[in-house]
C-alpha positions as MATLAB code, in Angstrom:
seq = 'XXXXXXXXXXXXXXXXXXXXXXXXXXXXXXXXXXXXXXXXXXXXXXXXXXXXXXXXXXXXXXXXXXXXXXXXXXXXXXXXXXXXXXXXXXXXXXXXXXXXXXXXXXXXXXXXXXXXXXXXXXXXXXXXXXXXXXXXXXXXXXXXXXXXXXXXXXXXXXXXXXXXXXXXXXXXXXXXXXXXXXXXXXXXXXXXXXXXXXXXXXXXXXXXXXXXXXXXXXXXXXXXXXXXXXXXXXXXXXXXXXXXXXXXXXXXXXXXXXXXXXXXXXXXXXXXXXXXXXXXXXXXXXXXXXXXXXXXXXXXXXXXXXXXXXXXXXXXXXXXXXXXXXXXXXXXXXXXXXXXXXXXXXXXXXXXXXXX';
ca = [
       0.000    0.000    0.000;
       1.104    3.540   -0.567;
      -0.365    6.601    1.713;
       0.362    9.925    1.686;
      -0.218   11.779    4.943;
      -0.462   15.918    4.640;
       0.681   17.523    8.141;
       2.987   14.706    8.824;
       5.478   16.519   10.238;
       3.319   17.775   12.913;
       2.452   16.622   16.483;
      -0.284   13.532   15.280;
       1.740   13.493   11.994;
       4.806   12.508   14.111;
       3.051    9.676   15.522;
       0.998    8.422   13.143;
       4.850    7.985   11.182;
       5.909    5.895   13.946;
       2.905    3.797   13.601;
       3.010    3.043   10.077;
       6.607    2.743    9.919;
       5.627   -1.043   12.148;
       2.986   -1.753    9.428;
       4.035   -5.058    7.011;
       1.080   -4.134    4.337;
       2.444   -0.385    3.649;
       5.183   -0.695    1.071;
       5.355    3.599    0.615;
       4.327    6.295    3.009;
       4.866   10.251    1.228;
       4.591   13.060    4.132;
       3.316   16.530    3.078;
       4.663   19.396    4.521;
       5.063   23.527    4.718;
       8.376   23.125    6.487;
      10.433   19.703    5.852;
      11.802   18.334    8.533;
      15.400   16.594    8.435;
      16.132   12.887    7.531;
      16.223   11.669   11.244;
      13.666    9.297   13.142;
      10.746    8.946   12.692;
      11.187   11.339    9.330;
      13.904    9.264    7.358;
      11.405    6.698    5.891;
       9.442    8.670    4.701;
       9.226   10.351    0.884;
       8.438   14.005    1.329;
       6.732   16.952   -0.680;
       7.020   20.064    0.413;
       3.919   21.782    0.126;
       1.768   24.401    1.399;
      -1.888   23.198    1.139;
      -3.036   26.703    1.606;
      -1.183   28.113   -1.686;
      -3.678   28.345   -4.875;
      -1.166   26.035   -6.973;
      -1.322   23.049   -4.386;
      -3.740   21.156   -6.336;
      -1.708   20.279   -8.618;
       1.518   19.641   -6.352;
      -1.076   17.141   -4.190;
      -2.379   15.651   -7.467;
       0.828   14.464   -8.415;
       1.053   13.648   -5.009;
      -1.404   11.636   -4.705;
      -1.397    9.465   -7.746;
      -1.254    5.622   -6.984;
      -1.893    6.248   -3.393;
      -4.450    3.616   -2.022;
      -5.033    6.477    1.122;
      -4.663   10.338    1.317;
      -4.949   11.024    5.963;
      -5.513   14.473    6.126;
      -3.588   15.843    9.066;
      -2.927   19.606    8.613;
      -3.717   22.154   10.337;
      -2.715   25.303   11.502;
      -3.580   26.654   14.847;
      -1.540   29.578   15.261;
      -0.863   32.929   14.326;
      -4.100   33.449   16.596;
      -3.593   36.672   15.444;
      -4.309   36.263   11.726;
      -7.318   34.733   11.511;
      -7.660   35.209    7.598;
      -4.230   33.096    7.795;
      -5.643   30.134    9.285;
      -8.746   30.261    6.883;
      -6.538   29.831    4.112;
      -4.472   27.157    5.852;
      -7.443   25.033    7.298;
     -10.646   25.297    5.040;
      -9.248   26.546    1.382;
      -6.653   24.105    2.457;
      -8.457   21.329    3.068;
     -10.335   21.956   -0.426;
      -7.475   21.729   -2.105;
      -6.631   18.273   -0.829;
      -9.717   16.771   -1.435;
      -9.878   18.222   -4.783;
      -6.601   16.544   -5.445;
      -7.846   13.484   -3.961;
     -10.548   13.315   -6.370;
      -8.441   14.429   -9.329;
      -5.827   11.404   -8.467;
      -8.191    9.261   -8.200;
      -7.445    8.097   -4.336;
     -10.170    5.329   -2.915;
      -9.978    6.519    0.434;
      -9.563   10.161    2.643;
      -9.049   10.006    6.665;
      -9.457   13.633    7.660;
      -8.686   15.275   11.069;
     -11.763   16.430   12.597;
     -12.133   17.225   16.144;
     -13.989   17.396   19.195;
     -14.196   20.867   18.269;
     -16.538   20.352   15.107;
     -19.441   19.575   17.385;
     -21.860   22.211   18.659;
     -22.380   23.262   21.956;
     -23.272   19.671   23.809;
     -23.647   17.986   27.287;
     -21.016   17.642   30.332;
     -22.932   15.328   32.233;
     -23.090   12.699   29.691;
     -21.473   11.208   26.316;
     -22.808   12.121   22.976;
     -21.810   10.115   19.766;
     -20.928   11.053   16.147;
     -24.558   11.975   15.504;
     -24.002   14.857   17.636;
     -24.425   17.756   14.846;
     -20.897   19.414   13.642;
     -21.563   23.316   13.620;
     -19.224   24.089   15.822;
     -18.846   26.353   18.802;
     -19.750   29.654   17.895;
     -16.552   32.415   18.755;
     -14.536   29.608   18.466;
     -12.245   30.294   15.753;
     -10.683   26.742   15.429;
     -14.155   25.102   15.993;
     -15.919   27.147   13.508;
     -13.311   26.046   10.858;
     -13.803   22.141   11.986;
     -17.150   22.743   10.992;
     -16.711   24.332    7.759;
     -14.985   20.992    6.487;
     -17.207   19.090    8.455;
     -19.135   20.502    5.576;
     -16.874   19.650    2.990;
     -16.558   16.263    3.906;
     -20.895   16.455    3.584;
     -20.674   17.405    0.418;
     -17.886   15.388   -1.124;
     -19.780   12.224    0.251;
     -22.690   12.983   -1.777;
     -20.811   13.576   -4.693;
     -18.400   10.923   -4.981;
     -20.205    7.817   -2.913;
     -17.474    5.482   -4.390;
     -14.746    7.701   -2.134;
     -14.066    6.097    1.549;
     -14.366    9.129    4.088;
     -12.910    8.644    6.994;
     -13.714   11.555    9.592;
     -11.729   11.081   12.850;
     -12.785   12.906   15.928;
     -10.503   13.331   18.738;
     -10.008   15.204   21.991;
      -6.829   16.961   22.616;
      -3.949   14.967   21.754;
      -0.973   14.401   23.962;
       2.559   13.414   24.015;
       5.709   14.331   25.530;
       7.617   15.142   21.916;
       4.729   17.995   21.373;
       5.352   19.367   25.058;
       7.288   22.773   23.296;
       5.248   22.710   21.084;
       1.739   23.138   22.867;
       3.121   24.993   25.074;
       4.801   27.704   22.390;
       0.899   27.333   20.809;
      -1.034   28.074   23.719;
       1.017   29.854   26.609;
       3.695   31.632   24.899;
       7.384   32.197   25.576;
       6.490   34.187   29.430;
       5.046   31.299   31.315;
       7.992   29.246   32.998;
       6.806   25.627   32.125;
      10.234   24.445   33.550;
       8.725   24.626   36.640;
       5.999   22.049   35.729;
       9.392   19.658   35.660;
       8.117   19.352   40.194;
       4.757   18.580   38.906;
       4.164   21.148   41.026;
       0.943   23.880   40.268;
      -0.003   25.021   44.015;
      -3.334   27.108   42.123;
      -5.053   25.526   38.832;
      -7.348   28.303   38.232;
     -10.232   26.774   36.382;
     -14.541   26.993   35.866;
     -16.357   24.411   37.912;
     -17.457   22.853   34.921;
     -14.391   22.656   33.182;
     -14.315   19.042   31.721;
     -12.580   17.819   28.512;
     -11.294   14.667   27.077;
      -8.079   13.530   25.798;
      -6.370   11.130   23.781;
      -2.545    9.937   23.688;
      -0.848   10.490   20.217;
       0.035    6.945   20.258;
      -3.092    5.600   20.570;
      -4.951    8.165   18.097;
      -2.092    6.844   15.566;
      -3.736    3.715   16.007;
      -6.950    4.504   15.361;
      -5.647    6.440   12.188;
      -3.969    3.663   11.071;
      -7.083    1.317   11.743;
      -9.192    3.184    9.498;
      -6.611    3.201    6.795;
      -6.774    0.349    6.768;
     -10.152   -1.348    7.437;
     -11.867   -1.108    3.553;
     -15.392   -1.100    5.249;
     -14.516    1.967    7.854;
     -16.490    5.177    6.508;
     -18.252    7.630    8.267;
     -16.681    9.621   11.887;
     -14.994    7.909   14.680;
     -14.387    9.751   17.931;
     -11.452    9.219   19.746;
     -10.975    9.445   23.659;
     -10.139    8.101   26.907;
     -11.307    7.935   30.362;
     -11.296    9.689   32.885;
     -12.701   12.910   31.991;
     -10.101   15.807   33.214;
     -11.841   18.232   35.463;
     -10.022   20.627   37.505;
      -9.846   18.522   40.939;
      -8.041   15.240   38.998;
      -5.719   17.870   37.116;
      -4.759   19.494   40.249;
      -4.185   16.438   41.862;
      -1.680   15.139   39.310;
      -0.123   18.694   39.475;
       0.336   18.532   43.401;
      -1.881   22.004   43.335;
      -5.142   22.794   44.570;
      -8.131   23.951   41.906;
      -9.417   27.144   42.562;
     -12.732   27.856   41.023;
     -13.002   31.151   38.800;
     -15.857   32.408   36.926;
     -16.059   32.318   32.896;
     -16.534   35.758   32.426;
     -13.225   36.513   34.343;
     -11.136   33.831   32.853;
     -12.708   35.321   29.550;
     -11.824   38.916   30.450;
      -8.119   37.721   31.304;
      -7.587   35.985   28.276;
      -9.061   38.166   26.222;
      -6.845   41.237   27.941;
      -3.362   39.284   27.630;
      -4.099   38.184   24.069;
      -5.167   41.570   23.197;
      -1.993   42.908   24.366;
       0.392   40.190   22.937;
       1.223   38.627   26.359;
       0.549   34.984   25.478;
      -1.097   33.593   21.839;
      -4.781   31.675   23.284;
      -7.456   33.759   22.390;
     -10.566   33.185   24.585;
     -12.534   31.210   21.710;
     -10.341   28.074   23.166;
     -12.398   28.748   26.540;
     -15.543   28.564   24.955;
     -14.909   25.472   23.471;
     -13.418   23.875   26.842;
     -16.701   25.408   28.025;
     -18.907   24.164   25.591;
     -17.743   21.093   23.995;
     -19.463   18.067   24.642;
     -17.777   15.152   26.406;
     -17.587   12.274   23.447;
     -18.868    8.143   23.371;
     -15.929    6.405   21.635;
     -17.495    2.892   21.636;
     -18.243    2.787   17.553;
     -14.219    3.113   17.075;
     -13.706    0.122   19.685;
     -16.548   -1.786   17.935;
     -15.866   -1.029   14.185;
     -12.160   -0.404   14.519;
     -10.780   -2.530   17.170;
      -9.387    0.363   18.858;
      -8.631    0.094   22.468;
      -6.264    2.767   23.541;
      -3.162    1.683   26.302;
      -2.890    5.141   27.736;
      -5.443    6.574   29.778;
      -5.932   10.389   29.894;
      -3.955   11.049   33.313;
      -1.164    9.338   32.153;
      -1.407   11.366   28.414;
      -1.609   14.422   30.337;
       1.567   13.283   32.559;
       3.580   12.660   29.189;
       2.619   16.138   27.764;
       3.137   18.245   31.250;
       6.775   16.276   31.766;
       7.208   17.109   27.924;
       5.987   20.723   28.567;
       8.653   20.566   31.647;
      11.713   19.515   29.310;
      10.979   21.827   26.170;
      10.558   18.396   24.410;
      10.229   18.197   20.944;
      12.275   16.407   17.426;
      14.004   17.332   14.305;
      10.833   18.648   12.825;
      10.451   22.677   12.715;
       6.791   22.181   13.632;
       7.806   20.015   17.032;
      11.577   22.135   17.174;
      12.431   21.615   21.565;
      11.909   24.827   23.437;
      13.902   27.665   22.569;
      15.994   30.173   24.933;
      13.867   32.829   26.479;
      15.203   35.668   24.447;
      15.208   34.202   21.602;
      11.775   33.257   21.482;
      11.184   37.090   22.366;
      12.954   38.407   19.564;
      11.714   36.505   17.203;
       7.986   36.675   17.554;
       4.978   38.214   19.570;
       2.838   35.704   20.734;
       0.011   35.176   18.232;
       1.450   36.977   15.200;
       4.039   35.632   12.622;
       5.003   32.342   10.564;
       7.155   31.573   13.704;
       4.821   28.802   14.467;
];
């Protein structure tokens, strides 16, 4: 089999590598990237095309691409700048158009897309919903909103081209100690002192009461990935997560801390102000999806899929704070380790730039 993987030098890109790189049946596996990285592990057995999917010529760059591959999985994404929002459209929705346009145009039998948690609407805390839940996003959510748009994509190709295999795969955050500079660069910025999370020490976790999300370890979502690669009869959207759900009092008793309960609209307020004023890159749509997001039912990828995950989501979230801790990362420029201080100063304001 040969399967070409866009965003595959990124955090899941990084481990869904590792995973195929154990598979017999895979003879070829072409990465996609902006950025390439070098020819180090997991990178060096892998053919590469450097490519933004964003650009108006990347159709025909993924075309070519794409021809002969038996699966096209769908990984990138771009998160950040925060502060260029008409950036990330281009990135994430044109972006994903492009790819399934050259999917079509090569003639690929099969598309495994990144969706998210964040693609659903506004849903439940109190109980799990499953992929029926409907994908419109969280509205002043940014990220989610754009989930949704190709949720819409992915509608429409389906009716169009029945004889395609889509594959839309749903997870909750993803964690692993190799993306611990990079979340951290993504959503904190270069002024919070993550070293000190090396203690496992955070004496306040300042948090809503009804904070609750899910999570996933890389490893295991690679596994899923790989699953519906390469199960012919897997269509349709799979979410992905483990147990238990994080709330603040299990967080802040992993991190040796206490939770402190804060209201929304003051979280909201501080995020907004320090965004606003270039202090750290989240912008306080990522609150209202924590807020809002509903907690996910995972049983059709254990049924259909075989998936059952080995990590469970206190010991993801131990991987990615101790990778936080260590400025962890690999030879990729999209996972590059922590940087020095002043040099991430100097090069970028959180939010703004193609630093990320």
């Amino acid at each position: 089999m040969r399967i070409v993987v866009t965003g595959a030098s990124g955090n899941m890109g990084t481990a869904l590598l590792r995973r195929l790189a154990g598979v017999p049946e895979i003879g070829e596996v072409v990465g996609v990237a902006r950025r390439l990285p070098p020819a180090s592990s997991p990178y060096d057995r892998v053919s590469w095309v450097r490519c933004d999917v964003g650009d108006p010529s990347a159709v025909r760059t993924l075309t070519e691409a794409f021809r002969g591959a038996d699966a096209v999985v769908h990984l990138a994404w771009q998160i950040q700048p925060s502060q260029r929002p008409g950036m990330l459209h281009r990135s994430n929705v044109r972006g994903s158009r492009h790819v399934v346009d050259a999917v079509v145009a090569a003639g690929v039998p099969a598309l495994v897309v990144a969706s998210s948690v964040g693609a659903y609407d506004p849903g439940p805390k109190d109980r799990f919903v499953d992929e029926s839940w409907p994908t419109g996003g969280v509205p002043g959510s940014l990220y989610s909103v754009q989930k949704g748009l190709v949720e819409r994509l992915l509608d429409d190709v389906e009716r169009d081209r029945p004889e395609l295999r889509v594959v839309r795969v749903r997870p909750g955050l993803i964690f692993q100690h190799d993306a611990g500079a990079q979340i951290a660069r993504y959503f904190l910025g270069p002024f919070v002192p993550v070293s000190l999370l090396s203690r496992r020490w955070v004496p306040v976790l300042p948090l809503p009461k009804r904070f609750r999300v899910q999570c996933v370890h890389a490893a295991d979502a690679a596994e899923a990935y790989t699953r519906a690669v390469l199960s012919p009869d897997a269509r349709g959207a799979f979410n992905l997560a483990v147990g238990p759900v994080l709330d603040p009092g299990s967080m802040a008793r992993l991190l040796h801390g206490r939770a402190v309960a804060v209201p929304e609209w003051l979280l909201t307020l501080a995020a907004g102000a320090t965004w606003l004023t270039r202090l750290q890159p989240t912008d306080p749509g990522w609150l209202w999806l924590a807020r809002s997001a509903p907690l996910m039912d995972s049983t059709r990828a254990r049924v259909e899929l075989g998936w059952y995950p080995q990590y469970d989501a206190l010991t993801a979230l131990t991987d990615l704070v101790d990778g936080m801790a260590a400025g962890a990362g690999t030879g990729s420029p999209a996972l590059r380790p922590r940087e020095p201080l002043h040099t991430a100063i100097a090069t970028h304001l959180p939010g703004h730039g193609t630093y990320y």
